[in-house]
Steps between C-alpha positions, in 0.01 A plus 500: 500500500681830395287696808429388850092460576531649892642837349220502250276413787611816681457730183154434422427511842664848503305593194122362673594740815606770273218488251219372701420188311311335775351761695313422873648133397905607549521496868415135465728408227761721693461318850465119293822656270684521851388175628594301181867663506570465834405163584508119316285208545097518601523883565644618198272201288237716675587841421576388161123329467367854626684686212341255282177529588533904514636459113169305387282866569764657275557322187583845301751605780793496266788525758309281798464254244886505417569529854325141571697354236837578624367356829384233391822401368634559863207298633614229262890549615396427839253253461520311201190326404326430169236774661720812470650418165126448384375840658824629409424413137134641496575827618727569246241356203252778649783775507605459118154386364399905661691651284850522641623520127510870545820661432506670841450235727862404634390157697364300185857376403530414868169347511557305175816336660323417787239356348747259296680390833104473690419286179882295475407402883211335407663272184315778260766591197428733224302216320229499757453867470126586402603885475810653320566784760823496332431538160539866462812482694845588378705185533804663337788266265570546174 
């Protein structure tokens, strides 16, 4: 991975608090934020549950839903089972499939990576792809 998913955590987290993404909801991703980082094992599964179920009322939250991702991919450090890579994996379908083909949104090459380790995790290669995320992607050679 040519970034590192806890300092991409922190950024869109910086950018929710700066821009208001989640409104009377970011005290509670802010106190389960703090939970998840500063603990392991059933606490942190909890905090990180809570952050999930806080991302389900906001689908179009752009950053939140980036924010989850890189978590996830934390959660799935920590505590890997087929669950996380498979949550892992859906989060990012929903992220690209909203449009994150936009030319200013920094985390879709981040999110497309992601989503190829989420998917290699579960035995998924290229092949099994239904979508081609990747298809208007620069891939660089000759």
């Amino acid at each position: 991975m040519n970034f590192d998913p806890a300092i991409a955590a922190r950024q869109s987290l910086q950018f929710i608090e700066e821009n208001g993404e989640l409104g009377a909801d970011l005290e509670a991703v802010l106190e389960a934020e703090a939970a998840f980082s500063a603990s392991a094992g059933p606490e942190a599964r909890a905090a990180y549950q809570t952050l999930l179920d806080i991302g389900k009322r906001y689908p179009g939250a752009r950053a939140f839903q980036g924010f989850l991702i890189y978590i996830t991919w934390q959660q799935a450090a920590e505590e890997t089972i087929r669950e996380h890579f498979l949550t892992g994996a859906t989060l990012c379908d929903r992220y690209l499939a909203a449009g994150s083909h936009a030319t200013d949104d920094r985390h879709a090459p981040q999110i497309r990576e992601l989503r190829g380790s989420f998917r290699a995790a579960l035995g998924l290669g290229e092949e099994d792809d239904e979508h081609d995320y990747d298809a208007d992607v620069f891939k660089g050679g000759d």
